[in-house]
C-alpha positions in Angstrom: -19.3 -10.6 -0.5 -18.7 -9.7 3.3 -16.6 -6.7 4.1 -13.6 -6.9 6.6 -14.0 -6.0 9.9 -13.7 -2.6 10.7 -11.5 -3.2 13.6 -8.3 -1.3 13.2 -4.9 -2.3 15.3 -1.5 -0.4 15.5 2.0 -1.4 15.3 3.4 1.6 17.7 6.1 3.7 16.2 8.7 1.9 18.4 7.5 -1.8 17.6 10.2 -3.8 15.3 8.9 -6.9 13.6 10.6 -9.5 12.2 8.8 -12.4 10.7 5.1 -12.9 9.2 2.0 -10.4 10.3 -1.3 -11.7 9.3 -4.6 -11.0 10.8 -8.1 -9.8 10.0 -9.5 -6.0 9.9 -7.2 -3.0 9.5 -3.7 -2.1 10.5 -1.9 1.0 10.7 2.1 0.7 11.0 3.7 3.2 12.5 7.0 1.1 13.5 9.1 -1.4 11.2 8.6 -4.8 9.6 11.0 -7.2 8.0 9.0 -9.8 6.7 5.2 -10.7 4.4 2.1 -8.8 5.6 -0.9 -10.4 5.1 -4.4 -8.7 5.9 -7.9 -9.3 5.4 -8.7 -5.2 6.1 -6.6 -2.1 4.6 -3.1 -1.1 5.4 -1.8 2.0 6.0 2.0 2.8 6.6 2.9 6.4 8.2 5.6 8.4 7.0 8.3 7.1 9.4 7.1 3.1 9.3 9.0 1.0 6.7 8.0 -2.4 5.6 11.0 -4.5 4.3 8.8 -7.4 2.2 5.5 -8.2 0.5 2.0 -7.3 1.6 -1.2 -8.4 0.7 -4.4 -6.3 1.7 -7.7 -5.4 0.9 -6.6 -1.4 -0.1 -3.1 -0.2 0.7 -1.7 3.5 1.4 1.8 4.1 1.8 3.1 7.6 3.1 6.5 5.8 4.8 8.6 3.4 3.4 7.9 -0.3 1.3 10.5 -2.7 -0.2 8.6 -5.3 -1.5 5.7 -6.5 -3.9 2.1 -5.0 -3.3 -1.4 -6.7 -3.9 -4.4 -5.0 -3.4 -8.2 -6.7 -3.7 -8.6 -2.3 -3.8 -7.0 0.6 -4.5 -3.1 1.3 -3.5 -1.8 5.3 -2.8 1.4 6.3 -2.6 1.4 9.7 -0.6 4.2 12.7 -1.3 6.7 11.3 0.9 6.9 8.0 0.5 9.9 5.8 -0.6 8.2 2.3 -2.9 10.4 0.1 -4.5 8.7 -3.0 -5.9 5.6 -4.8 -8.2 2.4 -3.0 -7.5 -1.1 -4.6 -8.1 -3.8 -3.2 -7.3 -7.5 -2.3 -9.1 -6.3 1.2 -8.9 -2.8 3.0 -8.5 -1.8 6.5 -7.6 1.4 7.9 -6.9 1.2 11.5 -5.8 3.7 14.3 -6.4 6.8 14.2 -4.4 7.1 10.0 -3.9 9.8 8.4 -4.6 9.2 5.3 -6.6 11.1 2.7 -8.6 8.0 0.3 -9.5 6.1 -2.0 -11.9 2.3 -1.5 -11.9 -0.2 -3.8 -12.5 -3.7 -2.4 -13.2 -6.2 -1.7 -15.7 -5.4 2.1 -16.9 -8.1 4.6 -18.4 -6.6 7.4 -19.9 -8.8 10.1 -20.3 -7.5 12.5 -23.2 -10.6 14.7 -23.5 -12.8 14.9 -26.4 -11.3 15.3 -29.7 -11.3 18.3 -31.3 -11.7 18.4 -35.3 -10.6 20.9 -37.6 
């Protein structure tokens, strides 16, 4: 299977979009959408972007905010910080310490409890 490109574009902090982003390789937003992202490459959201809608991406990390459902071919991070609200898929989730989330996941867990001790 080919990998994305590893061409990454920016949505300056100032940029507002309203309607459909798609494209191929990597995108970092650092402004606001209202409306589906679609990527063939990662997506990363900086602590002030928002996204207001669903997004669908090869691995996402969120440190800003997302309103919306969240599919991942990869893993999806939610960063101390962050605001989620929505369905998350992804073949890995992790939510770190100090997000703010109000979420359904949808992965494959391991639990790891340790060996097991007997008396």
């Amino acid at each position: 299977m080919a990998r994305h490109s590893t061409e990454q574009s920016v949505l300056g902090a100032g940029t507002k979009v309203t309607g459909r982003v798609s494209g191929e390789g990597d995108l970092r937003i650092e402004g606001s959408v209202r409306g589906e992202v679609q990527l063939n490459g990662d997506a990363e959201i900086a602590p002030e972007a928002s996204i207001e809608g669903n997004l669908l991406a090869e691995s996402v990390a969120v440190a800003g905010s997302l309103i919306g459902d969240v599919q991942a071919r990869g893993p999806i991070a939610i960063h101390n910080g962050a605001l989620v609200r929505g369905e998350l898929k992804g073949s890995e989730i992790s939510i770190e310490l100090g997000a703010r989330v109000a979420v359904r996941l949808d992965t494959e867990l391991d639990f790891d409890f340790g060996a097991t001790k007997r008396r």
